[in-house]
DRENDO-1510 file (C-alpha; in Angstrom, 1 decimal, always signed):
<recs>
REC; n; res; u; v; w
REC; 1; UNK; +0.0; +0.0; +0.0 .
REC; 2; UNK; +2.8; +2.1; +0.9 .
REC; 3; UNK; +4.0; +2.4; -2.8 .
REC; 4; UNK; +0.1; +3.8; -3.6 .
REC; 5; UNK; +0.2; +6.1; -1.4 .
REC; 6; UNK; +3.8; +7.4; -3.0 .
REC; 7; UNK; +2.4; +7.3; -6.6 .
REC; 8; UNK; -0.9; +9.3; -5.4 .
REC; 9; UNK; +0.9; +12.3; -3.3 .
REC; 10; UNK; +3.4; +12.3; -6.2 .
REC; 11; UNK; +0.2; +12.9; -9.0 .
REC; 12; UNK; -1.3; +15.5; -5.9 .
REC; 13; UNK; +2.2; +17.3; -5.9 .
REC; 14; UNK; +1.8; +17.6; -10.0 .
REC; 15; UNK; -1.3; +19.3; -10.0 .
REC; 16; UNK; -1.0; +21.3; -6.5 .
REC; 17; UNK; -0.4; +24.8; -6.7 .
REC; 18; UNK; +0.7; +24.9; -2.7 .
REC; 19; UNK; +2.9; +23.5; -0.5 .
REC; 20; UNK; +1.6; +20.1; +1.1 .
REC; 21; UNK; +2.9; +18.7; +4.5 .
REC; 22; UNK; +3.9; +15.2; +3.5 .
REC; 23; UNK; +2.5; +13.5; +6.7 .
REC; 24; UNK; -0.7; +15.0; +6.8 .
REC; 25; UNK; -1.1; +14.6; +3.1 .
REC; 26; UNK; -0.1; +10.9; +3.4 .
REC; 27; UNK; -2.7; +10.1; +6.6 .
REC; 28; UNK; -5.6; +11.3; +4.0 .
REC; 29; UNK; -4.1; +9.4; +1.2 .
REC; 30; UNK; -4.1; +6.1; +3.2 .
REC; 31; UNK; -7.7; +7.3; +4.8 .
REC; 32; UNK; -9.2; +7.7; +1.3 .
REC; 33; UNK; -7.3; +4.2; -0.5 .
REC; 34; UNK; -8.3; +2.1; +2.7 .
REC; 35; UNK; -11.5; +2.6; +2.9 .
REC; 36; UNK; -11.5; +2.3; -1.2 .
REC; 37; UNK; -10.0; -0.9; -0.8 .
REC; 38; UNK; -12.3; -1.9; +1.5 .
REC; 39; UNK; -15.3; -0.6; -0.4 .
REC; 40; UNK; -14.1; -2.7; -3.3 .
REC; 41; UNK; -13.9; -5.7; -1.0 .
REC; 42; UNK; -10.2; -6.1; -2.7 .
REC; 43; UNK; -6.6; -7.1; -1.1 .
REC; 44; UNK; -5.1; -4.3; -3.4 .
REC; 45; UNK; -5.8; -1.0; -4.4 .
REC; 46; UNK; -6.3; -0.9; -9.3 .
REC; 47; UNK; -3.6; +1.0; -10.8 .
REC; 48; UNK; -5.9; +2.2; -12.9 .
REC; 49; UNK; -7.0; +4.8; -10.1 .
REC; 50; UNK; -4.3; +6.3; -8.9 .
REC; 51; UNK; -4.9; +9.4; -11.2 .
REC; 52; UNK; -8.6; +9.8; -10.2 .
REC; 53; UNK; -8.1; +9.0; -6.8 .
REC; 54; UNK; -5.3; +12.0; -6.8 .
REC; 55; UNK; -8.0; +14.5; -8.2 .
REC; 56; UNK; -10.4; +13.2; -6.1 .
REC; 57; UNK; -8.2; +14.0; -3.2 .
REC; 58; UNK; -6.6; +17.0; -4.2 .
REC; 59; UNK; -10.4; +18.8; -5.0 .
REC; 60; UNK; -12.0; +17.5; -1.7 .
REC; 61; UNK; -8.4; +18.0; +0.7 .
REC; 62; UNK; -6.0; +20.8; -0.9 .
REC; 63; UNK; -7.8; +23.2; -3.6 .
REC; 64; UNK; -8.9; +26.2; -2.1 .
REC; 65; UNK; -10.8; +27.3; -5.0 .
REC; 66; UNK; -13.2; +24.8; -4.7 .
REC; 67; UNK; -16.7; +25.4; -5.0 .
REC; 68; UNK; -18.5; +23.1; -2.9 .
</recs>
């Protein structure tokens, strides 16, 4: 798990305009792909999501802009 939590806070870093502080970034990465995993009732967390899931977190956790 430890190397999807890398490849997501380094797509979050891409597209961030700020600063983030590692650790707190990482505790809601792991949050958000645990309880994915667990959703998906799965041992490991697709590939294929590491991009969405780094929007996903970025919008709801970092952007300030956001509209919600």
């Amino acid at each position: 798990m430890t190397e999807i939590i890398d490849k997501v806070y380094e797509k979050i870093k891409i597209i961030s305009d700020i600063n983030l502080n590692e650790v707190k970034a990482k505790l809601i990465i792991e949050s958000v792909i645990q309880d994915c995993v667990n959703y998906m009732n799965r041992e490991n967390f697709p590939e294929e999501l590491v991009l969405p899931t780094a929007v996903y977190i970025h919008k709801y956790n970092f952007d300030k802009n956001r509209n919600i």
